[in-house]
Short mmCIF file of the C-alpha atoms (twelve columns), coordinates in Angstrom:
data_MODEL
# 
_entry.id   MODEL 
# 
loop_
_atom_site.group_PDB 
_atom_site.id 
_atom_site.type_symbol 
_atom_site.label_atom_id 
_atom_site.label_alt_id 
_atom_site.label_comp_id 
_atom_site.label_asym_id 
_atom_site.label_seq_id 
_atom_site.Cartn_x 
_atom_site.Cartn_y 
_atom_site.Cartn_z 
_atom_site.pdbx_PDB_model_num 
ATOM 1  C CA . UNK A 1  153.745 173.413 53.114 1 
ATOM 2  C CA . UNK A 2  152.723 172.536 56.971 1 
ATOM 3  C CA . UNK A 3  155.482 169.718 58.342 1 
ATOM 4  C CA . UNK A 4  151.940 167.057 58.479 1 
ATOM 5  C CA . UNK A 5  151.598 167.568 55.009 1 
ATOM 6  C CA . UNK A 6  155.383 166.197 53.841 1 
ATOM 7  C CA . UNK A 7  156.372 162.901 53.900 1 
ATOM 8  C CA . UNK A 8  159.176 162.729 56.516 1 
ATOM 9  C CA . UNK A 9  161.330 159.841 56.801 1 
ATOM 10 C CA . UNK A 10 164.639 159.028 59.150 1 
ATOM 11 C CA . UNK A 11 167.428 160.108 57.414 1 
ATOM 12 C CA . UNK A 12 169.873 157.663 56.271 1 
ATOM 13 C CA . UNK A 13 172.795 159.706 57.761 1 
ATOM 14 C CA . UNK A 14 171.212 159.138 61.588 1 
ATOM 15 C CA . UNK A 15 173.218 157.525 63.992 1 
ATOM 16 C CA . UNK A 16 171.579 154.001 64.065 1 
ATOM 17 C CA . UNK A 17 173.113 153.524 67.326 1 
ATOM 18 C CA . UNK A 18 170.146 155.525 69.320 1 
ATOM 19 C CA . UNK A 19 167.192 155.307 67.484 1 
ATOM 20 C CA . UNK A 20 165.224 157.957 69.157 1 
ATOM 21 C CA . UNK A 21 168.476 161.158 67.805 1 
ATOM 22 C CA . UNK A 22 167.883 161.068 64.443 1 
ATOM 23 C CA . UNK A 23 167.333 163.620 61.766 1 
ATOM 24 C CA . UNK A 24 164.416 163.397 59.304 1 
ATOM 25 C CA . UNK A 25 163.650 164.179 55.879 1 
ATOM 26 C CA . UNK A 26 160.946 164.967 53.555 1 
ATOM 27 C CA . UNK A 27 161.765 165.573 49.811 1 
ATOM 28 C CA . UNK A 28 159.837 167.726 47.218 1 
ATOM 29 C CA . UNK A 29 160.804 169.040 44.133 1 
ATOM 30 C CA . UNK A 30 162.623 172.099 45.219 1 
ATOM 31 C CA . UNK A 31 163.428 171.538 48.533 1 
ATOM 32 C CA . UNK A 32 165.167 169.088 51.431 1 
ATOM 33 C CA . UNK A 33 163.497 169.581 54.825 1 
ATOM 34 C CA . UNK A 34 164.899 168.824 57.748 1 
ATOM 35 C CA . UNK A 35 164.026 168.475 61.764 1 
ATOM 36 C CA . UNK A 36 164.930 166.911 64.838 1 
ATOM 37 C CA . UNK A 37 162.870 163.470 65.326 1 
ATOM 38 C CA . UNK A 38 162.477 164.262 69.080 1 
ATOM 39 C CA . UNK A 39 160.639 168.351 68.297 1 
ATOM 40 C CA . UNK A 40 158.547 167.014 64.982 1 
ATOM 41 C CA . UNK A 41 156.383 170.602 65.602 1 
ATOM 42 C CA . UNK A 42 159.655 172.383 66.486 1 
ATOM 43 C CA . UNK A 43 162.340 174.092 64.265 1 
ATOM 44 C CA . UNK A 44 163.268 172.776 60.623 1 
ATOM 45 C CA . UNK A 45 165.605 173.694 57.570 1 
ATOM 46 C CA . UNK A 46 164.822 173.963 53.982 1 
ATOM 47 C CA . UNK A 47 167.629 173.453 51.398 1 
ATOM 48 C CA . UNK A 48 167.924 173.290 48.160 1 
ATOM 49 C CA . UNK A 49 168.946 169.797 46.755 1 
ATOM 50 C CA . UNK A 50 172.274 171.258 45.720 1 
ATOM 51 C CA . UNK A 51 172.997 172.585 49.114 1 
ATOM 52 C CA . UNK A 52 171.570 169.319 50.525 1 
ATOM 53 C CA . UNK A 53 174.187 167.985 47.990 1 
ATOM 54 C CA . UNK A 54 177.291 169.919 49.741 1 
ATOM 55 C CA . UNK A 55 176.313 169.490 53.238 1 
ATOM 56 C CA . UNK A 56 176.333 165.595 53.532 1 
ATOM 57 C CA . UNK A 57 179.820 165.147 52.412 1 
ATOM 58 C CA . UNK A 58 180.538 167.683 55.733 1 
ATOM 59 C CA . UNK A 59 177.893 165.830 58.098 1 
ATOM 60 C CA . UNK A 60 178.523 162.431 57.197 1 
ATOM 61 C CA . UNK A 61 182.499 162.983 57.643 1 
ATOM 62 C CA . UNK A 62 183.613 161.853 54.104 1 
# 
């Protein structure tokens, strides 16, 4: 699936404080993606929702 083609959204876990850093999302059924707000057409991660699962207790510090 092309990034134009998912549904991306500004993470909930962004720092609020600069609104142009933030990470986005876009959900489907198997996977999280991820990118940098500032390179849309750049780099991205896939996880699976159970990795997405472990990684934002580490990210968001809890």
């Amino acid at each position: 699936m092309s990034a134009t083609e998912l549904n991306w959204f500004k993470s909930s876990y962004s720092d609020s404080s600069n609104p142009s850093d933030c990470v986005e999302i876009a959900t489907t059924p198997t996977l999280i993606h991820i990118r940098d707000s500032k390179s849309p057409q750049g780099p991205r991660l896939a996880l699976a929702p159970t990795a997405w699962a472990e990684f934002i207790p580490y990210a968001s510090g809890s």
